[in-house]
C-alpha atoms as one frame of an Amber mdcrd trajectory, in Angstrom:
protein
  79.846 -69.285  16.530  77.416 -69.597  19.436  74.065 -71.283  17.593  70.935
 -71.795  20.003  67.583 -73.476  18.254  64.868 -73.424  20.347  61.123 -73.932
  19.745  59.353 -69.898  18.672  56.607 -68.834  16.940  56.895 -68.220  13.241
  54.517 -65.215  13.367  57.579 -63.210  14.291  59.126 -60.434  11.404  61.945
 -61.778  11.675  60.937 -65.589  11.233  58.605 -64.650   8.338  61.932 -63.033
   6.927  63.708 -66.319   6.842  60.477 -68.078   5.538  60.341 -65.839   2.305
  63.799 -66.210   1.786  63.441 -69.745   2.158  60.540 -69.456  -0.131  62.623
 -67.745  -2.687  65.384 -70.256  -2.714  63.089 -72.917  -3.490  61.100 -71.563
  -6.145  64.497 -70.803  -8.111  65.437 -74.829  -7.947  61.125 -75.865  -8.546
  58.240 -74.767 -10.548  55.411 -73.060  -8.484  53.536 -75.857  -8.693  56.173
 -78.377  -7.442  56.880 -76.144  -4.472  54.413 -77.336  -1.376  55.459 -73.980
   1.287  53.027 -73.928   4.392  52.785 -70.610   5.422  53.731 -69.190   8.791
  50.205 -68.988   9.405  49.479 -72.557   8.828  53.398 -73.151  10.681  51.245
 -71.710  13.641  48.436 -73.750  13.801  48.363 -76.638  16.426  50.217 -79.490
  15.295  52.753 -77.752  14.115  56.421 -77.527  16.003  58.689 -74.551  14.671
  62.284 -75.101  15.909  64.631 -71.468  15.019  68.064 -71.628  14.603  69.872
 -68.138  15.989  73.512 -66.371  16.134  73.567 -63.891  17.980  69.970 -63.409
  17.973  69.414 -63.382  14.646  66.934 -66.022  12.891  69.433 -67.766  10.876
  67.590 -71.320   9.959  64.472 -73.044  10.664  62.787 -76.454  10.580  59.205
 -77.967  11.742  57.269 -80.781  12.469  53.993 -81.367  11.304  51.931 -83.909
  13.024  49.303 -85.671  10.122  47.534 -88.776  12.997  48.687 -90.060  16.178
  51.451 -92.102  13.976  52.986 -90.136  11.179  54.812 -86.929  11.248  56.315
 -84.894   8.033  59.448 -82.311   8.119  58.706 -79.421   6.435  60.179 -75.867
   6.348  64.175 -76.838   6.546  66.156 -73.793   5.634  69.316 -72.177   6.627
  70.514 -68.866   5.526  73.391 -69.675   2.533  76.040 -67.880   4.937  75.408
 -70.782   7.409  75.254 -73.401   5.243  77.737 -76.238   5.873  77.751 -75.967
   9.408  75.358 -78.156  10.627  72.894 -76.223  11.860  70.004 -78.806   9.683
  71.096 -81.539  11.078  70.785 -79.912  14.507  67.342 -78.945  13.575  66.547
 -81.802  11.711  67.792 -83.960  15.780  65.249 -81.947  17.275  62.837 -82.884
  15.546  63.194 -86.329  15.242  63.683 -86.341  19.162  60.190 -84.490  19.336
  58.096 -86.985  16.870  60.253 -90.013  19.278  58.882 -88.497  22.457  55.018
 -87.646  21.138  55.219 -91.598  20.109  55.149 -90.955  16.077  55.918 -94.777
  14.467  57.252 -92.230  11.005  58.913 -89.018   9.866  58.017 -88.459   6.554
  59.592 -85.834   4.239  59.133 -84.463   0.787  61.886 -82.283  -1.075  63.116
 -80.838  -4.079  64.372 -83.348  -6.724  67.889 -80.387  -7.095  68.435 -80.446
  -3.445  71.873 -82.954  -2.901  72.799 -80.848   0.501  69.754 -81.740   1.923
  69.256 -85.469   0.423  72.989 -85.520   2.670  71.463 -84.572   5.987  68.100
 -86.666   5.681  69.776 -90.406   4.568  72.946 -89.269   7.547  69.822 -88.918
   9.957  68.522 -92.535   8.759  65.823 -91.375   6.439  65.272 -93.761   3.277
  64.291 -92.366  -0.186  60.674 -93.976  -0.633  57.654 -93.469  -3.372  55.004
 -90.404  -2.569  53.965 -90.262   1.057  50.578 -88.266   2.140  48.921 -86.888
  -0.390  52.104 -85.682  -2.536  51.942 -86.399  -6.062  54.331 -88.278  -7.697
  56.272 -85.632  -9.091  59.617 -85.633 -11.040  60.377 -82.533  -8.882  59.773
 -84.352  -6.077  62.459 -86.652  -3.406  60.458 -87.873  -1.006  61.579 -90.111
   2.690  60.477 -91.743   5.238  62.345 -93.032   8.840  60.617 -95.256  11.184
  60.745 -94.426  14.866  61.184 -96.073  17.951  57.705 -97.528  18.549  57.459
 -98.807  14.635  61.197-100.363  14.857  60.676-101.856  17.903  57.724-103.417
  16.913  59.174-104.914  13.679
């Protein structure tokens, strides 16, 4: 299995392919209104980082950053394709973009998921990330996990 992720665009077919199947997935697990997708519009705007996973070419998992101020960043969109699942492919995406938010000087990741999600509770607390109360302007939800991992700049300054 030869696996590249690089940063793309997610106004490609293919990307908005995995996006509604990512979509799907979660709104079997949450109720509509527990389910908090950006779009691959808004996955497009600046601020936004889009990191695809490929085999062989094809869009097989995805992950983004989302930059809220000069200090806080949020994960959002992590998704691979059930077949790929188990490999590691998240946590690869999820290293890129903690390396990313480390580099552009973010002091916190910042992460909200889906309270029947145990795979990817696994990936986030391996990576360092802490289970915490609402962060941003989440609700407090009991659909909702939320995390949060200081970086570099906050730890250091602790």
């Amino acid at each position: 299995m030869t696996v590249s992720i690089a940063v793309e665009s997610p106004l490609q077919d293919e990307v908005r392919e995995l996006v509604a199947e990512l979509n799907a997935a979660l709104l079997a697990l949450s109720p509509p209104e527990a389910c908090y997708h950006l779009t691959v519009e808004q996955m497009a705007e600046p601020g936004v980082t889009v990191w695809i996973a490929r085999e062989n070419g094809r869009a097989i998992g995805c992950g983004a950053l989302k930059r809220h101020s000069a200090d806080v960043g949020e994960v959002k969109r992590m998704f691979t394709r059930p077949e790929w699942q188990g490999r590691g492919i998240g946590r690869h995406i999820l290293s890129k973009i903690i390396e990313t938010a480390e580099k552009d000087g973010l002091a916190e990741l910042v992460l909200e998921t889906g309270d029947r999600h145990p795979a990817a509770w696994a990936v986030y607390e391996k990576a360092g990330f802490t289970r915490c109360g609402p962060v941003l302007d989440y609700p407090d939800s009991p659909y909702s996990v939320f995390y949060q991992k200081q970086l570099g700049r906050a730890s250091s300054a602790a």
